[in-house]
MIVOMI-548486 format. One record per atom (N, C-alpha, C, O): residue in three letters; x, y, z. Coordinates in steps of 0.001 Angstrom, whole numbers, plus 500000, padded with zeros to 6 digits. Layout:
BEGIN
AlaXYZ/...
***
This chain:
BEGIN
Unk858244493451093970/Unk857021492905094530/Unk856704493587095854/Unk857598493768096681/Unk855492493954096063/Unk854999494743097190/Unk853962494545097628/Unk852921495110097292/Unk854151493353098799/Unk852815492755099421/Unk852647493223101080/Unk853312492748102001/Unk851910493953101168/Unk851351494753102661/Unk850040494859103409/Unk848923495114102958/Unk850303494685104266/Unk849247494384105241/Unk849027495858105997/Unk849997496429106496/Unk847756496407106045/Unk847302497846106276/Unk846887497272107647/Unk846397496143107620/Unk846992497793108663/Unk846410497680110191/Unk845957499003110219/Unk846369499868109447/Unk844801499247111420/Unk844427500483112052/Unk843389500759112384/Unk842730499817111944/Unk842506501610113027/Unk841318501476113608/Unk840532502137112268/Unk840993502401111157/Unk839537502258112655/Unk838674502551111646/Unk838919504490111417/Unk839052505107112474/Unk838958505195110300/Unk839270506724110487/Unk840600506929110762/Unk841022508009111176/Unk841597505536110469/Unk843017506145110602/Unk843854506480109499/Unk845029506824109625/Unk843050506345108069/Unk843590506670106818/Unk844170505593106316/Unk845062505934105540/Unk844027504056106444/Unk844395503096105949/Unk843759502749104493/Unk844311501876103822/Unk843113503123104211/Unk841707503097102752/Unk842518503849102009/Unk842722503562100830/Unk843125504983102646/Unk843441505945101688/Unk844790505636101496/Unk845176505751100332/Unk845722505226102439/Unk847134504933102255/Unk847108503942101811/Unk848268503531101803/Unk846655503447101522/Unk846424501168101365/Unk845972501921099571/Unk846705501407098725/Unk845046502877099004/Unk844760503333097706/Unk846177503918097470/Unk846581503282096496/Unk847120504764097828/Unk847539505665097393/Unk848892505102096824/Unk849402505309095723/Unk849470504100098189/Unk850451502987097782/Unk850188502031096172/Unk850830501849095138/Unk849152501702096612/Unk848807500010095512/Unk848368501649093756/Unk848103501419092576/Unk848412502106093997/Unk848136502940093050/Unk849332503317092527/Unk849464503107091321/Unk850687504063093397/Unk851829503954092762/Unk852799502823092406/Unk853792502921091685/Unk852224501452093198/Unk853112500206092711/Unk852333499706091440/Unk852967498873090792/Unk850853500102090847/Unk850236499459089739/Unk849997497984090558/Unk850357496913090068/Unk849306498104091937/Unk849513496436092175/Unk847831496745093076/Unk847704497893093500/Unk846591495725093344/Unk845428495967093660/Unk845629496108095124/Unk846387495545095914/Unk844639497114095261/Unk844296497491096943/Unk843121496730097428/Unk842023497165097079/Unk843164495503098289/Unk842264494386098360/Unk841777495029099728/Unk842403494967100787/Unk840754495555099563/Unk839595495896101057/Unk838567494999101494/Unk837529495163100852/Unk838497493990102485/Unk837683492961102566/Unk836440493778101929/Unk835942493475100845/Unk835955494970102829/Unk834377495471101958/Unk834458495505100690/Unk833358495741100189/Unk835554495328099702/Unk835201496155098267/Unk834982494638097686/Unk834237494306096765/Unk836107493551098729/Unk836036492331098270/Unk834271491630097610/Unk833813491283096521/Unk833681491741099319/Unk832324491861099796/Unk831013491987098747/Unk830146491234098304/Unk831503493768098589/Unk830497493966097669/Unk830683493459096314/Unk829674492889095898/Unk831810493494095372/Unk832514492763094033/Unk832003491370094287/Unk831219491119093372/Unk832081490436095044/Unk831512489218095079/Unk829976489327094860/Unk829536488782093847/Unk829099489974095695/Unk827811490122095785/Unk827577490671094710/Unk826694489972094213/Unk827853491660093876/Unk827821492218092639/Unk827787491676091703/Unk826979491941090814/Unk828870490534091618/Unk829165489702090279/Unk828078488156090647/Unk827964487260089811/Unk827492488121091795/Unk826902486871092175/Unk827438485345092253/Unk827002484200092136/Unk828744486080092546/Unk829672484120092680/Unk828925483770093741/Unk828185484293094574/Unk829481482413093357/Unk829148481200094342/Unk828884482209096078/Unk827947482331096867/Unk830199482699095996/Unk830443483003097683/Unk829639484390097509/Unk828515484319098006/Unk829897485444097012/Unk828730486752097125/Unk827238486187097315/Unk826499486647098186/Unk826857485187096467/Unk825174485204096575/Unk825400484453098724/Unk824762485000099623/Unk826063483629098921/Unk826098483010100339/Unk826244484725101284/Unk825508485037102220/Unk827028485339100889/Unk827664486511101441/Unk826449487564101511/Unk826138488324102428/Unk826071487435100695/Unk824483488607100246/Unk823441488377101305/Unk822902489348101836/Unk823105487054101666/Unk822335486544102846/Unk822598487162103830/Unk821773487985104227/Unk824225486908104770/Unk824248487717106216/Unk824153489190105972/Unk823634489770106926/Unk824550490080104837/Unk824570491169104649/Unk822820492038104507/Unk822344493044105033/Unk822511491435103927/Unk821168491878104039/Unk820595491434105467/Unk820397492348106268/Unk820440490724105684/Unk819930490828107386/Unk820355491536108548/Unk819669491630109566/Unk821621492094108376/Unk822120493015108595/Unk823485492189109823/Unk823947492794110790/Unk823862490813109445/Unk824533489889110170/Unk826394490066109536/Unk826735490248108367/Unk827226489947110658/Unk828336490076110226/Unk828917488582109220/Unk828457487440109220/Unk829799489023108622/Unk829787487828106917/Unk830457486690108435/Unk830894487052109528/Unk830364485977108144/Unk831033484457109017/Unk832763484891107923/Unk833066485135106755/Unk833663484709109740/Unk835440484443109281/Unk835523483423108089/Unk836176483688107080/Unk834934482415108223/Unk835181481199107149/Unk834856481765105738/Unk835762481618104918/Unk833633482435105272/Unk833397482958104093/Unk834592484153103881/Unk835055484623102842/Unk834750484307104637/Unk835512486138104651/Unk836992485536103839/Unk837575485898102817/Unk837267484372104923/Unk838753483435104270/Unk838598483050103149/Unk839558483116102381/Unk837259482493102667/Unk837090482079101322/Unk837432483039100216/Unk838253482867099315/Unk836489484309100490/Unk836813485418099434/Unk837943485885098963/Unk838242486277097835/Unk839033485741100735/Unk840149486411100528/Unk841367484975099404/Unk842087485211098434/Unk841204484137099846/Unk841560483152098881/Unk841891483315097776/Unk842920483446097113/Unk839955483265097572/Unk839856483736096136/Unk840976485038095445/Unk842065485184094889/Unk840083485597095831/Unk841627487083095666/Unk842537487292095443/Unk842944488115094624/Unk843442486212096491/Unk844561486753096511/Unk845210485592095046/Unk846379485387094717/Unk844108485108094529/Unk845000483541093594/Unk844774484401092076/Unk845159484037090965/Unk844070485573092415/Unk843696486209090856/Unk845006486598090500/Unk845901486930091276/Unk845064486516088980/Unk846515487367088300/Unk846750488644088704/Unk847900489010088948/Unk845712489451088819/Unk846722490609089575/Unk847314491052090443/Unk847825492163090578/Unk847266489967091256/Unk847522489837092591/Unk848902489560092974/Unk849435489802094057/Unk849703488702091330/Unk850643487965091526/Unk851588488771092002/Unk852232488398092983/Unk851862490088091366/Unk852943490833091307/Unk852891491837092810/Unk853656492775093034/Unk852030491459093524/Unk851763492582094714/Unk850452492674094966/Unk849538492207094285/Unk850348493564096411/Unk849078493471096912/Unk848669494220098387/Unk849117493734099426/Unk847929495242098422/Unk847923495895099823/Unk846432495445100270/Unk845416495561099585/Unk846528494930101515/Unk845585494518102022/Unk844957495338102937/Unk845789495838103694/Unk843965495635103144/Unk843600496413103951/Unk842117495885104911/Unk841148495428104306/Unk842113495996106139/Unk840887495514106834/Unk841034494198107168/Unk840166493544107746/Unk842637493580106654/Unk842167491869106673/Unk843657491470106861/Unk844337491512105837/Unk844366491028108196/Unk843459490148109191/Unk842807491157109797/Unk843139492294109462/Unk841775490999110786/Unk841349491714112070/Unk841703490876112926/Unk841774491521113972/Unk842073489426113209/Unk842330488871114760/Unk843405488099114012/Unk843881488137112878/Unk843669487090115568/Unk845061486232115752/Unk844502485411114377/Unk844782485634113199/Unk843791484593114838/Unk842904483391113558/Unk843109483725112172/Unk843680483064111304/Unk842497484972112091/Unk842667484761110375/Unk844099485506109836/Unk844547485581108692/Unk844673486061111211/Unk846647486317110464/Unk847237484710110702/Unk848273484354110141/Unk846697484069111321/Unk847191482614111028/Unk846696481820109872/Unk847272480745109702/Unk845768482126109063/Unk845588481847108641/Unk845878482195107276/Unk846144481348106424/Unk845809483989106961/Unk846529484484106134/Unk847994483811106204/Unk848296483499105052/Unk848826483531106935/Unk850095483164106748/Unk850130481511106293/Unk851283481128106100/Unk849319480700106133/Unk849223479360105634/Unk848821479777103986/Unk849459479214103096/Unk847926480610103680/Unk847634480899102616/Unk848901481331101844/Unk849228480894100741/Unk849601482296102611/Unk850275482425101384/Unk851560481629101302/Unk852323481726100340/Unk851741480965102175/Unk852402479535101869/Unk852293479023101070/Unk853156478849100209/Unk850452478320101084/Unk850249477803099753/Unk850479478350098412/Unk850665477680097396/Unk850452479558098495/Unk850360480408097548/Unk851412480991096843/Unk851437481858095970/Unk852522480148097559/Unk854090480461097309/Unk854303481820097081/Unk854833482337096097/Unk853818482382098131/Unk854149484189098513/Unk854247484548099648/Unk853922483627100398/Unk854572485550100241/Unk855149486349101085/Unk854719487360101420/Unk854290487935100419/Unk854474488368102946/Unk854181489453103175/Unk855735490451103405/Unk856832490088103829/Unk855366491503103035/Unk856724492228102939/Unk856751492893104435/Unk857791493021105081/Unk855599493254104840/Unk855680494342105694/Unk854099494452106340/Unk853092494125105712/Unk854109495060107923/Unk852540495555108184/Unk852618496410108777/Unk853166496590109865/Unk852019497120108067/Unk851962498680108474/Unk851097498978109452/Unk849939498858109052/Unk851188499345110657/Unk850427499558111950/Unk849994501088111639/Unk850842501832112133/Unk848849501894110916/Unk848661502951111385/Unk848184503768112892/Unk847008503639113230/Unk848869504376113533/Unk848472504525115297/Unk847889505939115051/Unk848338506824114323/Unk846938505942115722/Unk846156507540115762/Unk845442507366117023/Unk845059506276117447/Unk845284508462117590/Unk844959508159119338/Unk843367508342118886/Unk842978508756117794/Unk842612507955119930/Unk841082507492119637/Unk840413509525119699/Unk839770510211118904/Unk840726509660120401/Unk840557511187120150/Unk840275511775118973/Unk839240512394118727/Unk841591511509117906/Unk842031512000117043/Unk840811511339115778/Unk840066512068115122/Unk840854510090115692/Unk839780509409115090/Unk838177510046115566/Unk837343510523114797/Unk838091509932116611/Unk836608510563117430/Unk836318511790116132/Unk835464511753115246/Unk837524513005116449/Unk836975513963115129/Unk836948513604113465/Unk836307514243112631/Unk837572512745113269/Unk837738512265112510/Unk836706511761111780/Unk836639512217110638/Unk835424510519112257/Unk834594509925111905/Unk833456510928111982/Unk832640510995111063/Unk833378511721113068/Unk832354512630113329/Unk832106513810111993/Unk831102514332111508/Unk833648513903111701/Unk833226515173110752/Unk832877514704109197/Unk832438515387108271/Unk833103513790109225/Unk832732512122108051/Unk831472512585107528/Unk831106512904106397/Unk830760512523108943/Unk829423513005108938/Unk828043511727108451/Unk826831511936108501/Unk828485510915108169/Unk827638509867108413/Unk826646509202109696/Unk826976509017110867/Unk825377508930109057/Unk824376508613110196/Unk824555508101111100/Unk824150508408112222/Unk825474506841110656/Unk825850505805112032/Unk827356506297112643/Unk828192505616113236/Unk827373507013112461/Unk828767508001113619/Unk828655508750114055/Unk828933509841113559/Unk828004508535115682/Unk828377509261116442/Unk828676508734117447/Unk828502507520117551/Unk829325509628118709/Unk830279509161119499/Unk830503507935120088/Unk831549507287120114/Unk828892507548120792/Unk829012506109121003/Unk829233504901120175/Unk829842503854120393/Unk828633505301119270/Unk829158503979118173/Unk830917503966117887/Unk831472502868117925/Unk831657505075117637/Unk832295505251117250/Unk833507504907118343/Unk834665504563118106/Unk832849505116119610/Unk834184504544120285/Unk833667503521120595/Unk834512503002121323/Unk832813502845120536/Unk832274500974120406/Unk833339500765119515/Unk834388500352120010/Unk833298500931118504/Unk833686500338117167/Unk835202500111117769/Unk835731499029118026/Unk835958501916117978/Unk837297501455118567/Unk837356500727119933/Unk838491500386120267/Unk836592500498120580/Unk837055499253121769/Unk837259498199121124/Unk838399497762121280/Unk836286497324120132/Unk836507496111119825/Unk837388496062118579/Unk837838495010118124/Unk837581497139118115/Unk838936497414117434/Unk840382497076117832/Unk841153496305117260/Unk840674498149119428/Unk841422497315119780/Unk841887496473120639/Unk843058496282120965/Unk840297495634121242/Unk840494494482121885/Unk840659493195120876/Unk841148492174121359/Unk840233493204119357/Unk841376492447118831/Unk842123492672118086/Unk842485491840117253/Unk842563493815118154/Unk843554493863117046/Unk845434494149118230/Unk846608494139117860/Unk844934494314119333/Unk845956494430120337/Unk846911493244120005/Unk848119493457119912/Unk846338491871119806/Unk847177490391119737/Unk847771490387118674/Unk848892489901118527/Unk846722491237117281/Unk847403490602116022/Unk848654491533115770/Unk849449491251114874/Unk848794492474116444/Unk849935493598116485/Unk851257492756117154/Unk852306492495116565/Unk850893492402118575/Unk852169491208118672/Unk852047490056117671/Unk853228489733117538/Unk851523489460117096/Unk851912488599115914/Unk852553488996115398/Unk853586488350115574/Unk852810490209114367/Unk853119490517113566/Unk854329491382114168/Unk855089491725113262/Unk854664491761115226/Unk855988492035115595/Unk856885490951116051/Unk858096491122115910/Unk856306489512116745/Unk857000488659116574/Unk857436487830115184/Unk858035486756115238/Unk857135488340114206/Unk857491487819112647/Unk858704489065111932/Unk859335488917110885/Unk858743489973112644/Unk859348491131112656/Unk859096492197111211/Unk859726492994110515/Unk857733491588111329/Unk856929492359109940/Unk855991493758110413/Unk855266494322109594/Unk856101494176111697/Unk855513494998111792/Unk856034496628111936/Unk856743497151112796/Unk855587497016111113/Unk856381498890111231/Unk855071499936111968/Unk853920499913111531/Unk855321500438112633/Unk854610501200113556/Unk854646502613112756/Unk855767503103112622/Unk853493503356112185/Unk853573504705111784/Unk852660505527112718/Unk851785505115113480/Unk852960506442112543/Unk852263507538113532/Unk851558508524112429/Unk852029509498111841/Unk849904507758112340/Unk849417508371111430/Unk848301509561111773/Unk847288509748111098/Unk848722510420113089/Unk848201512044113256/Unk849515512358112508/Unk850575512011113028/Unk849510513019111270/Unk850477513723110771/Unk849615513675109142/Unk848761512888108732/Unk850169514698108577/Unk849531514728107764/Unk849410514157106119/Unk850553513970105701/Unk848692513931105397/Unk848656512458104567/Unk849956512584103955/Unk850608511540103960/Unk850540513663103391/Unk851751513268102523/Unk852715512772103370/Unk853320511738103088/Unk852987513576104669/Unk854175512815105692/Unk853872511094106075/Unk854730510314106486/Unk852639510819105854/Unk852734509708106262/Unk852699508941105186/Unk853030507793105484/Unk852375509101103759/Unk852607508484101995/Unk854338508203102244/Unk854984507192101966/Unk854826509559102901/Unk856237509418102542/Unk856853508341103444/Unk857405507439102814/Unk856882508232104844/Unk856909507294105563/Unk856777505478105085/Unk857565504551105276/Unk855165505535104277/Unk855361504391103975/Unk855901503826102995/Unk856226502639102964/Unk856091504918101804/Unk857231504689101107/Unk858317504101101295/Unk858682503057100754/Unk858917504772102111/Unk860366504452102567/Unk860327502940103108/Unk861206502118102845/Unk859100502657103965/Unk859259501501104462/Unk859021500021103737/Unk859207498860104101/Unk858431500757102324/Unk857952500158100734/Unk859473499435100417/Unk859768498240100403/Unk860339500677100163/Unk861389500269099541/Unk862583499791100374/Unk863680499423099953/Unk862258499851101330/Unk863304499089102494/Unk863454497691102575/Unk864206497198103415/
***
């Protein structure tokens, strides 16, 4: 069983390591956005509520976001494993993720902290090449990146679930890395 929690700023390769992992365990790579759009897509209960702030161009409310992830995580494929990615972003909803899977009579194995210096991301998003990236947005995004994600990093080292990777290196050194820390 291989249940993981992806941390990292935005452009630190967590999408892709959070795919590359849940792809060799055969276990789903849960991205709050893919969550997001799959809800809004299929028109549940919570996508059509979810479709509202999204089209206005409003961030989804934590409470719906918890709902979806709920949902999610109670589906059958979920049972056997699960890499999470994008979710928690603050103290609140890793407290809250951790009641869930209480209820849920499951467990996190591990959280993978990807670290990449804002620099490194800066070229990163830029060469992306998308409309809404450029510099100022992009180091907006990482300030409030990690003004909350600074706390949920001590959470998760006081649970002694957190592994620190150093993800400027390149994708296979760091596949291999989390491997190891997979099967540890």
């Amino acid at each position: 069983m291989t249940k993981i929690i992806f941390l990292g700023p935005p452009g630190s390769g967590k999408g892709t390591q959070g795919a590359l992992i849940a792809e060799k365990h055969s276990i789903p790579h849960i991205s709050t956005g893919d969550i997001l759009r799959g809800a809004i897509a299929a028109q549940t209960p919570l996508g059509v509520k979810a479709k509202s702030y999204v089209d206005n161009g409003d961030l989804v409310p934590d409470e719906l976001i918890l709902d979806l992830i709920e949902e999610r995580l109670g589906q059958d494929d979920a049972q056997k494993g699960w890499i999470l990615d994008g979710f928690p972003r603050n103290v609140p909803q890793a407290e809250f993720l951790t009641g869930l899977l209480k209820k849920l009579d499951q467990n996190c194995d591990a959280v993978v902290n990807l670290d990449v210096p804002n620099e490194v991301i800066l070229q990163r998003l830029l060469a992306r090449g998308r409309k809404d990236d450029n510099e100022e947005t992009i180091n907006n995004r990482l300030d409030v990146y990690r003004q909350q994600t600074a706390p949920l990093i001590d959470y998760y080292q006081q649970s002694n679930l957190l592994k620190t990777v150093d993800g400027d290196r390149s994708m296979e050194e760091i596949t291999a890395e989390i491997t190891t820390i997979v099967k540890s």
